[in-house]
Wavefront OBJ file of the C-alpha trace (Angstrom):
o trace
v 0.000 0.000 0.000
v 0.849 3.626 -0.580
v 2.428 5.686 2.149
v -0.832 8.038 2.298
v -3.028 4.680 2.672
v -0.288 3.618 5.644
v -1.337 7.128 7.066
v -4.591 6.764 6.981
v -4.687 3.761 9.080
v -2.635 5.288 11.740
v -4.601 8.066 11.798
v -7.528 5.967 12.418
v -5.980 4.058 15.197
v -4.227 7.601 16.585
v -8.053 8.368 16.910
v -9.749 5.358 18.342
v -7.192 3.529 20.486
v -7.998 0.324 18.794
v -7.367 -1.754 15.772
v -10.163 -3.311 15.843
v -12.145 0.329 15.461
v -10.175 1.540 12.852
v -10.487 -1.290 10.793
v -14.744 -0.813 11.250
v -14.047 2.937 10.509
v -12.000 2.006 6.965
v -14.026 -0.932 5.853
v -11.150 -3.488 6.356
v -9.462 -5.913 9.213
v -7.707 -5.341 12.215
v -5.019 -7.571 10.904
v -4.951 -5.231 7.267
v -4.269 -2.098 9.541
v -1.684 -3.590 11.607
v 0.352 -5.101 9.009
v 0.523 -1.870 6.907
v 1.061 0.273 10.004
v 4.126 -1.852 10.520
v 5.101 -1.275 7.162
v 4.829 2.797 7.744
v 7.083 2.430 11.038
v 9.666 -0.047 8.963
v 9.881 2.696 6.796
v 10.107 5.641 9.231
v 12.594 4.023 11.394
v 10.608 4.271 14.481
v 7.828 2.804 16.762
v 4.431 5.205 16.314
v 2.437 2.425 18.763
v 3.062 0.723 21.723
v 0.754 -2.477 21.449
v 0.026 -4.804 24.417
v -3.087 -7.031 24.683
v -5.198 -4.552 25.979
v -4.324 -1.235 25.275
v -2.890 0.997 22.119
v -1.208 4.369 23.096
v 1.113 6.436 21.341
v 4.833 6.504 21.277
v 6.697 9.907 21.580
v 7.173 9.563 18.253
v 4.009 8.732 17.381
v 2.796 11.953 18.942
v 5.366 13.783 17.292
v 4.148 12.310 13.569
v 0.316 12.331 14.312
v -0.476 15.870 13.497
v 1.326 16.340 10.615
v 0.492 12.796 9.255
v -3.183 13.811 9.674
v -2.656 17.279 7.721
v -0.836 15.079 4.401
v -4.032 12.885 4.881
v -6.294 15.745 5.139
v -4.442 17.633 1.726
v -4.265 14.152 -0.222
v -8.015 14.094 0.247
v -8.708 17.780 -0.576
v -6.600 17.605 -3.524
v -8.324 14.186 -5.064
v -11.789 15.970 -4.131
v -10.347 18.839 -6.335
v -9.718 17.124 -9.051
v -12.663 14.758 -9.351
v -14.659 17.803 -9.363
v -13.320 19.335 -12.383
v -15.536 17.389 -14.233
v -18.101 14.701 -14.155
v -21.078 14.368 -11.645
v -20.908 14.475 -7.452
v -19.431 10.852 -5.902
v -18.028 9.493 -2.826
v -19.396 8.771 0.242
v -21.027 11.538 2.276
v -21.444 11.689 5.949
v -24.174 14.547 7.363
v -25.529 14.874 10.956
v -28.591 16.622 11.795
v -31.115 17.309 14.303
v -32.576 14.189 14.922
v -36.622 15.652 14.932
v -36.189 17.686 12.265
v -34.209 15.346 9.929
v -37.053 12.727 10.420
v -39.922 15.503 9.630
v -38.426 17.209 6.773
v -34.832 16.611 5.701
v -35.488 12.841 4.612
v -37.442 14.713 1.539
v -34.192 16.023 0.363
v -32.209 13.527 1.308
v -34.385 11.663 -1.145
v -34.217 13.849 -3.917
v -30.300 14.555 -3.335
v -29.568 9.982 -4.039
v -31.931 10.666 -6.938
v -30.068 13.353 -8.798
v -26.724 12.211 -7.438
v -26.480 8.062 -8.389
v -22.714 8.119 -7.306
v -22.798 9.145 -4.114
v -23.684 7.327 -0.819
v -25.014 8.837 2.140
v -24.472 8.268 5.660
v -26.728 10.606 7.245
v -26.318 10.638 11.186
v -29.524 12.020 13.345
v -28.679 13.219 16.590
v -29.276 15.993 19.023
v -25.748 16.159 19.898
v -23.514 18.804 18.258
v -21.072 16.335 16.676
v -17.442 16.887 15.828
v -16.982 17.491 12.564
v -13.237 16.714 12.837
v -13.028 13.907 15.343
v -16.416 11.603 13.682
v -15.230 12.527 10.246
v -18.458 14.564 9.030
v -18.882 16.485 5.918
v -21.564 18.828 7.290
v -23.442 19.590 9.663
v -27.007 20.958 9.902
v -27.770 22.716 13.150
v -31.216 25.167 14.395
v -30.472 28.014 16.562
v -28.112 30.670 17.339
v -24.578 29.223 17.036
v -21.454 29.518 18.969
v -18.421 31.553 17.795
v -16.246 28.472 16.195
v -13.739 28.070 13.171
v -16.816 26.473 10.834
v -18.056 28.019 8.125
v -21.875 28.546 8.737
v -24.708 28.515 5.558
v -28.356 30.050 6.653
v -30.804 27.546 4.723
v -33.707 29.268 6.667
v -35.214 29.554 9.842
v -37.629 28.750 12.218
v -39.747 29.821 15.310
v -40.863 28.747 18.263
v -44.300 28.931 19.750
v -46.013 28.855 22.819
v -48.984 26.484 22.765
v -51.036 23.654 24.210
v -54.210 21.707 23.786
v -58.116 23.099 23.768
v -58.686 21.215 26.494
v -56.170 22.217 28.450
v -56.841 26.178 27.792
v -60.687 25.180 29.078
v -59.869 24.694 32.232
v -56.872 27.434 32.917
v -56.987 30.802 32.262
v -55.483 31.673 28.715
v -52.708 33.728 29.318
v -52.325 36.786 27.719
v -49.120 37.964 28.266
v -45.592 36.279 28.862
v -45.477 36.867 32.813
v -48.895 34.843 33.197
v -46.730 31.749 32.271
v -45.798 32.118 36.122
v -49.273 30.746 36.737
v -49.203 27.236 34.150
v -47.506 24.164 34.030
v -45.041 23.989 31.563
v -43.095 22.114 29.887
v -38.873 22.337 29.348
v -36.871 21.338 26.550
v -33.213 20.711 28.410
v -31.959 20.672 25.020
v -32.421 24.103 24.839
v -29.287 26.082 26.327
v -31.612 28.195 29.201
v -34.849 25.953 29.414
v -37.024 27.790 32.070
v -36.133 31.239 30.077
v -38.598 31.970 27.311
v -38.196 34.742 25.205
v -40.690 37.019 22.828
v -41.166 39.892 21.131
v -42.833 43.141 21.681
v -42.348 44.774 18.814
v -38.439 45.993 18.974
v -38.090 44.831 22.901
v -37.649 41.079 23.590
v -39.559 39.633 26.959
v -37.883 37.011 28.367
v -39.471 35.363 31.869
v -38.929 32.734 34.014
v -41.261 29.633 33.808
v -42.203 26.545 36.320
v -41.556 23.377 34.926
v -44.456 20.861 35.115
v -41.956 18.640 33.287
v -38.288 18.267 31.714
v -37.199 16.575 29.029
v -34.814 16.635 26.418
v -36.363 16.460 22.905
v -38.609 19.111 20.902
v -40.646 15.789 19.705
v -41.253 14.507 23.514
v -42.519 18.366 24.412
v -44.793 18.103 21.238
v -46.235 14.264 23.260
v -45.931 15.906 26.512
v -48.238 19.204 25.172
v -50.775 16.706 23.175
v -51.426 14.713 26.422
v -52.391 18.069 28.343
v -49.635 18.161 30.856
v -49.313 21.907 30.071
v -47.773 24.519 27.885
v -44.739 24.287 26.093
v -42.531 26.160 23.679
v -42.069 24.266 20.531
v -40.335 24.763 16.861
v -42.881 26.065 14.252
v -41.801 23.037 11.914
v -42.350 20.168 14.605
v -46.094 21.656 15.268
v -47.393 23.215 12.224
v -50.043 20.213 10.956
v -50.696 19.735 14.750
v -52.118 23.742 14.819
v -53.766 23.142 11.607
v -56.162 20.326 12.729
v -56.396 22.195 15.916
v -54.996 19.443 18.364
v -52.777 22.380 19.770
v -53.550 25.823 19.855
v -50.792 29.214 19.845
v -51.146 31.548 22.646
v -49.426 34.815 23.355
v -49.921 35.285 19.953
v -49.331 39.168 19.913
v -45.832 38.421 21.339
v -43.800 36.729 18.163
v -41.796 33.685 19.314
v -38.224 33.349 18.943
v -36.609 32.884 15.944
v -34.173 30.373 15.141
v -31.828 29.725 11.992
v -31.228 26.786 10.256
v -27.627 26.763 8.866
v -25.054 24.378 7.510
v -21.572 24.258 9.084
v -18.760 22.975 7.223
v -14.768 23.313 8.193
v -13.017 26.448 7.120
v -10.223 24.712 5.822
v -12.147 21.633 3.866
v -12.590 21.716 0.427
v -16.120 22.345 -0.752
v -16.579 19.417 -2.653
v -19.482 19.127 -5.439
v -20.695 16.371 -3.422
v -21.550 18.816 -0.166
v -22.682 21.793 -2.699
v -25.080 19.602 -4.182
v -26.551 18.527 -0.301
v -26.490 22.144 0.748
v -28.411 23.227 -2.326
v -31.369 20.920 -2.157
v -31.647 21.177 1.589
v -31.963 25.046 1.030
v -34.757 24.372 -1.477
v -36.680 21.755 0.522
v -36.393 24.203 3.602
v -37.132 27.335 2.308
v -40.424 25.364 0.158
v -42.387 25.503 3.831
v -43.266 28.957 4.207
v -45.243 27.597 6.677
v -43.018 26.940 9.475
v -42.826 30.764 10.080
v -46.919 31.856 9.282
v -48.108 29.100 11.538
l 1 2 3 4 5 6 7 8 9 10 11 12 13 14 15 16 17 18 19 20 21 22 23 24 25 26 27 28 29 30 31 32 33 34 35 36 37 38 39 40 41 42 43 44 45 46 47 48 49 50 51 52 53 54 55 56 57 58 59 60 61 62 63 64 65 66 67 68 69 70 71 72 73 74 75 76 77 78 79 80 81 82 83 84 85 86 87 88 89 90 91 92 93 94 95 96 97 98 99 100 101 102 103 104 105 106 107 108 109 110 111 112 113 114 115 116 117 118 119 120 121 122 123 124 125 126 127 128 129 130 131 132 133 134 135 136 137 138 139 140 141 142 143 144 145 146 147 148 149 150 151 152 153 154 155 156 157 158 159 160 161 162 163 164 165 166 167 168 169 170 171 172 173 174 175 176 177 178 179 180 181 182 183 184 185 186 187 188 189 190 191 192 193 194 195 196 197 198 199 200 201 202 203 204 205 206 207 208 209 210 211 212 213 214 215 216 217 218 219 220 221 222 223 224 225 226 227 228 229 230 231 232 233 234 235 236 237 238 239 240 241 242 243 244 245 246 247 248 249 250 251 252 253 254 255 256 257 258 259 260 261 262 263 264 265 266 267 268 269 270 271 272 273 274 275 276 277 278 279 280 281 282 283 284 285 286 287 288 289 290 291 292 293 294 295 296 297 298 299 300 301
């Protein structure tokens, strides 16, 4: 094998601590990766892993030769991305995380019309309401909804989305509807932990934002187990537009607070600042624009 394939699989094992998981991670054996890493330190001169029956770790010299091994990987694969897109259609495999309610409401519709347009290129789509590391699980890109943190990725608004206050008819029948944010102090509601300040809810008064303190009735963490939590009448709770929008329009849940807007949150697609854009991830990032901004809805509801 080449010296950049040698690389590869000691980055891989530099990264997992196991043989065994870097072979799962390239598609071949434990034995395959530790005959050709041998090869790499026969031709280096030196030992990059100390092996025992249990454990894998690093030699000094394997620390020394990791990062830079990882940036010749990293090039080799930016450079063949190049030049495969000069010409000819989108291939490869692709690897994109996303929120896991959303991507099983409304990104699967793209994701559908992205393998149709784009025969050559496999998809490993990973749904999760962790924030992922794009570096360390070897992602493409990343689709995240709300306000993101200062970091060195490379952010794409697709759209946005807002959240709103409601709960069931029932539920408003037998409390008092409130009418402004503070008279949340006097429901049960419900908490997304997700969320980074769940018992703060903010709106908007025209130009000023209200934010108040609620009681929780519940906690949980998942926008789709607030949605169960809301249907079942445990109380109100402060939901994404696009998770709720055919539950408003057959009237299981109703808005309140209505003449305070909800929250708005974006919808963007994060990529590393110093990855090639491939035509692969362009063509993802384009239909998952169109599919998103095609539901007009999820911010008239």
């Amino acid at each position: 094998m080449d010296s950049i394939g040698q690389m590869r699989f000691f980055a891989a094992v530099a990264a997992t601590m196991s043989f065994s998981k870097a072979a799962e991670r390239l598609g071949t054996s434990a034995q395959n990766v530790s005959k050709n890493i041998r090869a790499l330190e026969d031709e280096l001169g030196v030992l990059l892993l100390n092996r025992t029956t249990r454990v894998v770790t690093l030699t000094e010299s394997g620390r020394a030769f990791l990062p830079r091994c990882t940036r010749l990987v990293e090039d080799y694969d930016e450079l063949r991305a190049v030049m495969r897109d000069e010409g000819g259609s989108p291939a490869g495999n692709l690897v994109v995380t996303a929120p896991l309610t959303f991507g099983e409401t409304h990104l699967l519709g793209a994701v559908e019309k992205y393998l149709t347009a784009n025969p050559q290129v496999t998809l490993d789509l990973r749904l999760t309401d962790q924030h992922l590391s794009l570096i360390d699980e070897g992602i493409d890109l990343s689709i995240r909804i709300g306000k993101l943190q200062d970091s060195t990725l490379i952010a794409r608004r697709l759209g946005e989305t807002r959240l709103i206050a409601c709960a069931t008819p029932s539920y408003l029948e037998s409390h008092s509807i409130p009418e402004h944010p503070r008279d949340l102090a006097q429901h049960r509601c419900i908490f997304d932990t997700n969320r980074r300040t769940p018992g703060q809810w903010n709106f908007r008064d025209g130009t000023e934002t209200v934010s108040v303190t609620v009681n929780h009735r519940v906690r949980v963490n998942g926008a789709s187990a607030v949605r169960q939590l809301i249907l079942s009448g445990e109380g109100i709770g402060i939901v994404p537009s696009y998770i709720i929008d055919e539950d408003i329009r057959r009237g299981d849940l109703v808005p309140v607070l209505e003449a305070f807007e909800g929250e708005r949150l974006p919808i963007s697609a994060l990529y590393l600042a110093n990855r090639h854009l491939s035509r692969k991830v362009r063509a993802f990032i384009e239909v998952a624009e169109a599919e998103i901004k095609a539901c007009p809805d999820w911010n008239a509801v």
